[in-house]
C-alpha positions as MATLAB code, in Angstrom:
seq = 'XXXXXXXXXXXXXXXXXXXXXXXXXXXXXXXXXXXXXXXXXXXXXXXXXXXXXXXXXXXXXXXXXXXXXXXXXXXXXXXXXXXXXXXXXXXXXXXXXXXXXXXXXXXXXXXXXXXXXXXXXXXXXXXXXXXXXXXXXXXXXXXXXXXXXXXXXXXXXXXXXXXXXXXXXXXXXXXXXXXXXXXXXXXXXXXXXXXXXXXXXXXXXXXXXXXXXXXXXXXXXXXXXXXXXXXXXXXXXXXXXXXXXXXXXXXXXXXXXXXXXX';
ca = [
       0.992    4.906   17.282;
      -0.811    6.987   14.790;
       2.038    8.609   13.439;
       3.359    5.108   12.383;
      -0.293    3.182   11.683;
      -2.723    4.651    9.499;
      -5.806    1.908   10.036;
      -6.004   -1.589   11.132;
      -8.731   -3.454    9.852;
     -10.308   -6.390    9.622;
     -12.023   -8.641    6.542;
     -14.156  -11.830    6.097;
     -15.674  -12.956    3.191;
     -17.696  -15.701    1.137;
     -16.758  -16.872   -2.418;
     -16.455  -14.050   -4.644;
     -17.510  -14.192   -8.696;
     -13.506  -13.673  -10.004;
     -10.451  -15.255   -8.685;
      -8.190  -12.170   -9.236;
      -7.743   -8.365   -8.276;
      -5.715   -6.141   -9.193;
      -4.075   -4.617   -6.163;
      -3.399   -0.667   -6.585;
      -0.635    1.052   -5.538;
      -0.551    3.375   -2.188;
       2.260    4.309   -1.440;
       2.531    2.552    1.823;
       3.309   -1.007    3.112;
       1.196   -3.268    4.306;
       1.093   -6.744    7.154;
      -1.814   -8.887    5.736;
      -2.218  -11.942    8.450;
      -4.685  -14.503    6.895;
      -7.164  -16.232    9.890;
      -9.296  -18.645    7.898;
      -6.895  -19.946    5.333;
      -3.913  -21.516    5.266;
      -1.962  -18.868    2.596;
      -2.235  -16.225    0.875;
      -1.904  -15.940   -2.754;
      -0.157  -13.455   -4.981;
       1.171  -13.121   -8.738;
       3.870  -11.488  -10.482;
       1.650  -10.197  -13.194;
      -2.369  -10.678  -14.801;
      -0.638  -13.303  -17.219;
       1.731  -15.725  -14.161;
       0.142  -19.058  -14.510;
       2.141  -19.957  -11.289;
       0.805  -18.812   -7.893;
       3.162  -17.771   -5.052;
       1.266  -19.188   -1.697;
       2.883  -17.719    0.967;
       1.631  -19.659    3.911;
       1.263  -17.910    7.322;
       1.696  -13.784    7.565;
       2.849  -11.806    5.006;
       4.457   -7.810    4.584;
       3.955   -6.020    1.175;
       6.429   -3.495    0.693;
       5.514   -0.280   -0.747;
       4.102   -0.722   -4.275;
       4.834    2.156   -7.403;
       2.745   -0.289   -9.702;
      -0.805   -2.747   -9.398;
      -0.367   -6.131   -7.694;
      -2.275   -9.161   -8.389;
      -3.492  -11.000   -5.685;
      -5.255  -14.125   -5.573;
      -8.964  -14.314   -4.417;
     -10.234  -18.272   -4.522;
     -12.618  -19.080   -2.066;
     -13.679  -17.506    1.377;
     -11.562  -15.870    3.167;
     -10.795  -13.830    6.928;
      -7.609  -11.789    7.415;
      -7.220   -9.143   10.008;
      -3.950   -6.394    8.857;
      -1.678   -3.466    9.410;
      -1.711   -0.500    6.835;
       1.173    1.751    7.633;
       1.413    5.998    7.176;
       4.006    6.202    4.394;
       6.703    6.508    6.599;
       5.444    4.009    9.327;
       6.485    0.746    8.435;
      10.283    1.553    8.861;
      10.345    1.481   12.607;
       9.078   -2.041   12.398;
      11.406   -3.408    9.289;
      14.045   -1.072    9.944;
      16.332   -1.028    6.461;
      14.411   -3.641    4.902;
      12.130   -1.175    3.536;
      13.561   -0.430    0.153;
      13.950   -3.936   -0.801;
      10.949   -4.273    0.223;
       9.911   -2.016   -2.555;
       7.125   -3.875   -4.796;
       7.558   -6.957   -3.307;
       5.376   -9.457   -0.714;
       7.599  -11.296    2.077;
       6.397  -13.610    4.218;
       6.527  -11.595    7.952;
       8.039  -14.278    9.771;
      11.439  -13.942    7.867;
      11.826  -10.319    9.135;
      10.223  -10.822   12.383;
      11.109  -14.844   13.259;
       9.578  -16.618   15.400;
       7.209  -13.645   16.505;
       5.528  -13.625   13.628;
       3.714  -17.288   13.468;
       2.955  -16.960   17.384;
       1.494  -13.239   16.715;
      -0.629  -15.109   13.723;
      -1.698  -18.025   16.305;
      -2.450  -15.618   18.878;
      -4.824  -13.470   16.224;
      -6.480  -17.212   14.917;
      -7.679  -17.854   18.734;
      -9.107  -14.660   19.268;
     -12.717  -14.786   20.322;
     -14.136  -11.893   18.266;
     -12.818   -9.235   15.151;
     -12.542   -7.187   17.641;
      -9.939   -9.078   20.084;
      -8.195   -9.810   17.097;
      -7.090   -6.247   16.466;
      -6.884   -5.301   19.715;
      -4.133   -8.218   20.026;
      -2.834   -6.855   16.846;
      -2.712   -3.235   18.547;
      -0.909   -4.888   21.549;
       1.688   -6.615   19.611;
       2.848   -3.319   17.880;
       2.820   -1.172   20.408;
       5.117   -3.271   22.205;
       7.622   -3.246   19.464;
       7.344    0.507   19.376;
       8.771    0.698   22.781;
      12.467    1.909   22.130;
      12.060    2.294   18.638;
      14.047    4.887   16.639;
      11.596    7.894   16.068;
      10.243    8.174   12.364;
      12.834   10.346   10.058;
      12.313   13.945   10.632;
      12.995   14.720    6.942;
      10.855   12.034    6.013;
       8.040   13.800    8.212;
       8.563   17.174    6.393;
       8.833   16.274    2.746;
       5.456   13.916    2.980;
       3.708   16.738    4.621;
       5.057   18.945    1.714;
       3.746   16.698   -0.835;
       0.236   15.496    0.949;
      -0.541   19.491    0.959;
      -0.891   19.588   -2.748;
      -0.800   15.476   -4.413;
      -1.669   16.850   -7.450;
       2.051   19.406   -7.854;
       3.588   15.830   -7.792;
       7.376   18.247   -8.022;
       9.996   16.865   -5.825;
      12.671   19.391   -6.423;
      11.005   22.215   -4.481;
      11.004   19.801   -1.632;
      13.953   18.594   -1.560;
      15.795   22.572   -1.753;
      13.319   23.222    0.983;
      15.285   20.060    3.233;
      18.128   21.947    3.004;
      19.520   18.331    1.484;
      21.436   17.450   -1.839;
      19.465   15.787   -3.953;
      21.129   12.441   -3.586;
      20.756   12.829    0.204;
      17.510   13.918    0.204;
      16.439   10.658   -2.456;
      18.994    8.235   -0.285;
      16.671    9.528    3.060;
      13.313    9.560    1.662;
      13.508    6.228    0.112;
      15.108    4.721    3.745;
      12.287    5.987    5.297;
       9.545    5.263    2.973;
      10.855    2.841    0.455;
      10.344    4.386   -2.418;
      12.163    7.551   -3.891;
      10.448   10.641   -3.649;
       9.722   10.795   -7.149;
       7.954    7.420   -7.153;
       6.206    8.350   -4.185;
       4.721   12.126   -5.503;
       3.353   10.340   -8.525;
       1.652    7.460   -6.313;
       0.536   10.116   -4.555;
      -1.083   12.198   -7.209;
      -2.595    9.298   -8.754;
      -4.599    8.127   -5.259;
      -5.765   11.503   -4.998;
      -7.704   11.090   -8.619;
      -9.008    7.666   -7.670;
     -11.974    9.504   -5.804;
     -12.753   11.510   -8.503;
     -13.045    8.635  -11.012;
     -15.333    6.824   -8.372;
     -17.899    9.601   -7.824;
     -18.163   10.808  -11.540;
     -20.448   10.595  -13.991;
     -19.682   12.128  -17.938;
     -16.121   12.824  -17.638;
     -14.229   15.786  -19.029;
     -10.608   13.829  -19.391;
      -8.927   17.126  -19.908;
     -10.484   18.787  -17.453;
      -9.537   15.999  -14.868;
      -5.828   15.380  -15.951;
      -5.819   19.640  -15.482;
      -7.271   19.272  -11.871;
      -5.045   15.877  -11.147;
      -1.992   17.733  -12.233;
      -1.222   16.360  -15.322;
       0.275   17.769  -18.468;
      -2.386   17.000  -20.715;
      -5.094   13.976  -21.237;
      -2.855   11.833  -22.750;
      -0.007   12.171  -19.673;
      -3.253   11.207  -17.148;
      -3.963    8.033  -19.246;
      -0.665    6.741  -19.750;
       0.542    7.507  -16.222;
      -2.538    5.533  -14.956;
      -2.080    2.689  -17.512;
       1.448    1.965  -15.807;
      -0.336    1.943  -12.473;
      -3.418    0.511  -12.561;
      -3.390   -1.913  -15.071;
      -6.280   -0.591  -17.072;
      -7.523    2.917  -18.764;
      -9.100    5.249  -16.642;
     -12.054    5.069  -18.458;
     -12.066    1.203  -17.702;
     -11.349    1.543  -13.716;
     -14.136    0.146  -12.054;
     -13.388   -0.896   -8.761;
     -15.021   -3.995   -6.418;
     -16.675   -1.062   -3.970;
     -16.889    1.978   -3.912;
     -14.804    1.678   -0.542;
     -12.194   -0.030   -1.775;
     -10.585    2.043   -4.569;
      -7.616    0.476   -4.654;
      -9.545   -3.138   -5.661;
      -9.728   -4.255   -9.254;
     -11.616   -7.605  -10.339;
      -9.578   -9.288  -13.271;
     -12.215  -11.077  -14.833;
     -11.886  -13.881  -17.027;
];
């Protein structure tokens, strides 16, 4: 299962001091199954006044841009993060409309997907929880279509260097036409390969932005594989929401976590 699962995990929490996050992008999708509470909350944007509460499981797709995601009072959720090209065995050809978007699961799983949540909810520890989590998708593994082969190559190609961020090498390496090679990738993954090199490259400066003190922005867009400073802070405007020099995430372990404060 590891080729398809990268993690799954498992979260509870009091009231926190904001009621927002920013969600940054991976790359990857996600199956977020909330325990304590009845739904899960989610916004189109920092500004929607209107909450989407999507009540019972949920599936985000593969995100190129920030999420918003509602955080109002405590909360326990156990969840799935896929390996970029995981998720597709379980959604099959969903994926790429699945792209920047959160479904509830139960409309691409039925019926399995409120009695997996019910089964998770009377679990006796965090632990039993994801080991009936574990269970449940191993047993839809069985007989599943192995993960694209292509798909396999180029994400090794581009995980050896995130910060080249260059599709066309990869794709002539395929052996693919470009349109094949995009049409492929984004069935596998559900994003093009483009969107998915410059996710990529911008998790892999995340780390840096964590651990650093004084920062040389030129010398970091250089290393990051950016054109210049101003290509680094744009690029990570349209992802994250905020400046670089503004990113400032809940914990340290969770990059990808962005209070919006009011």
């Amino acid at each position: 299962m590891a080729a398809h699962v990268a993690c799954l995990w498992y979260s509870a929490r009091g009231e926190l001091p904001h009621t927002r996050e920013r969600s940054l992008p991976t790359g990857c999708a996600d199956i977020v199954v909330p325990l304590l509470q009845d739904h899960l909350i989610r916004y189109d944007d920092e500004q929607d006044p209107v909450a989407r509460r999507l009540r019972g499981a949920i599936v985000q797709g593969a995100f190129d841009r920030f999420g918003v995601r509602g955080t109002e009072g405590p909360s326990a959720v156990v969840g799935v993060h896929f390996t970029p090209a995981g998720a597709a065995t379980f959604f099959g050809g969903a994926l790429p409309a699945l792209r920047n978007r959160t479904e509830l699961l139960e409309d691409l799983w039925g019926p399995g997907a409120r009695l997996l949540r019910e089964r998770l909810q009377a679990a006796a520890s965090p632990r039993h929880a994801l080991l009936v989590l574990h269970d449940d998708l191993l047993r839809r593994l069985r007989n599943a279509p192995p993960i694209d082969p292509l798909a396999t190559f180029a994400l090794e190609a581009f995980r050896r260097d995130p910060s080249f961020a260059q599709v066309g090498p990869v794709q002539r390496a395929s052996g693919l036409t470009p349109a094949q090679f995009i049409r492929r990738f984004e069935q596998a993954v559900g994003l093009t390969p483009k969107r998915y090199a410059r996710v990529l490259r911008f998790g892999a400066l995340l780390p840096t932005l964590v651990r650093c003190g004084p920062r040389d922005w030129a010398q970091i867009a250089a290393d990051g594989g950016y054109a210049d400073q101003s290509h680094l802070i744009r690029e990570f405007r349209q992802l994250a929401g905020v400046a670089p020099g503004a990113y400032q995430p809940v914990q340290i372990d969770q990059p990808t976590h962005v209070a919006l404060r009011t």
